[in-house]
C-alpha positions as CSV (number, residue, x, y, z in Angstrom):
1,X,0.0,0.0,0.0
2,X,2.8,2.3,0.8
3,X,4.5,1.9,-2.6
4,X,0.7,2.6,-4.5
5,X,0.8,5.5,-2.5
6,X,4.3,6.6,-3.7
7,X,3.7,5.9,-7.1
8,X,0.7,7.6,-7.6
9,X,2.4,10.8,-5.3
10,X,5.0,10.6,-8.0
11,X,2.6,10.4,-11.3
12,X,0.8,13.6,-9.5
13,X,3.8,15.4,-9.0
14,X,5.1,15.0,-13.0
15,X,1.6,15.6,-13.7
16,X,1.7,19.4,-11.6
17,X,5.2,19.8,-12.9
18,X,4.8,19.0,-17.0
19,X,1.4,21.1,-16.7
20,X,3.2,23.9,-15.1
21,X,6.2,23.6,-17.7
22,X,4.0,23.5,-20.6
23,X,1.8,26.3,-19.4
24,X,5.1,28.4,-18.8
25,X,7.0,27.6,-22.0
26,X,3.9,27.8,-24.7
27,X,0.5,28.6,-24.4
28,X,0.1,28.4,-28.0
29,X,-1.2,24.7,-28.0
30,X,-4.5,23.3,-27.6
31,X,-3.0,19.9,-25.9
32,X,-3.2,20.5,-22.2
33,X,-0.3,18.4,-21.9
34,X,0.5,15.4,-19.6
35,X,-2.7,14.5,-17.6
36,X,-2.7,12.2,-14.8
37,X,-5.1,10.1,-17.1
38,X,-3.1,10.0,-20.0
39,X,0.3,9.0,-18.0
40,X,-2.1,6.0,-16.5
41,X,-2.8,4.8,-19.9
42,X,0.9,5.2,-20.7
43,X,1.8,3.2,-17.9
44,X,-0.7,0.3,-17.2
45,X,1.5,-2.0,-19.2
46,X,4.0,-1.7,-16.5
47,X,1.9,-3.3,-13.6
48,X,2.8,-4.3,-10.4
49,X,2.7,-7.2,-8.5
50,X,4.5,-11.1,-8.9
51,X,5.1,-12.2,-11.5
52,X,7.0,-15.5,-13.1
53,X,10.4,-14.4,-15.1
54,X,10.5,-16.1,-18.4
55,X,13.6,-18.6,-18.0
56,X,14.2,-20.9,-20.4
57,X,13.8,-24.8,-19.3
58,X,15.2,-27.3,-17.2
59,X,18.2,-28.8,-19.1
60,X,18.9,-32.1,-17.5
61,X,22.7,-33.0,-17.0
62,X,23.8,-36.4,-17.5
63,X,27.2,-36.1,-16.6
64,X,27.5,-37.3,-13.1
65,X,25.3,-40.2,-13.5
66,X,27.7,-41.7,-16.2
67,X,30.9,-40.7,-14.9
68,X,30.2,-41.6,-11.2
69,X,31.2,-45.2,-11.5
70,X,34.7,-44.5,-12.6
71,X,34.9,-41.4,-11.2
72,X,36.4,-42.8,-7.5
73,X,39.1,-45.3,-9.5
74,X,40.1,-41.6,-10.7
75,X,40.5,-40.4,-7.8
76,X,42.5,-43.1,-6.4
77,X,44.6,-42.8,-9.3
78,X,45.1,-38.8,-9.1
79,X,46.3,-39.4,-5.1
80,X,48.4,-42.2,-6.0
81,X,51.1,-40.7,-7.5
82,X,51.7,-37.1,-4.7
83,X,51.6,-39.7,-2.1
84,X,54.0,-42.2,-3.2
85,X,56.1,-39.1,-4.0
86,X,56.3,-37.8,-0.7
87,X,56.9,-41.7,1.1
88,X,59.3,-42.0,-1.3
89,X,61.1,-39.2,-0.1
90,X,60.7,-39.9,3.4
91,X,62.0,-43.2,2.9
92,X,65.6,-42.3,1.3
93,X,65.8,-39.3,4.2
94,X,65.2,-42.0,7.0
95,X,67.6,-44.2,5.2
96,X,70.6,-41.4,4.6
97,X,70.2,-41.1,8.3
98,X,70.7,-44.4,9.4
99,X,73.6,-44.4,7.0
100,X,75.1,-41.4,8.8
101,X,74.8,-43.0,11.9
């Protein structure tokens, strides 16, 4: 209720001010200007309220449901190799030290 209330102080208050403007700049013209009638017509396309927002449709992904029964043997794979790195290099460091004595 509140923003109907600003809206139409608004519309009045163009209204007042394009009347005034027009009477000020030209008197010349028969057209009385912008009426609060005529900016209502102009406007009722632009109504408020909820509405849906066109979105295009639901595109259904497939990917997961093929690739999820490989997908762990990836993983596995992917780790493999960092953490034999690193025990690899623990290994020779213990080693060098038991060498040093």
């Amino acid at each position: 209720q509140l923003q109907s209330w600003i809206d139409q102080a608004i519309m009045e208050w163009m209204v007042l001010h394009a009347d005034a403007d027009n009477t000020s700049s030209s008197s010349s013209s028969g057209d009385s200007g912008v009426t609060m009638q005529r900016l209502m017509q102009q406007t009722v396309e632009y109504s408020k309220g909820l509405f849906v927002f066109p979105t295009r449709g639901y595109d259904e992904n497939n990917y997961w449901s093929f690739v999820s029964t490989v997908f762990p043997f990836f993983l596995f794979i992917m780790f493999c190799y960092p953490i034999i790195s690193v025990l690899s290099v623990l290994v020779e460091e213990k080693q060098s030290k038991i060498k040093e004595g």
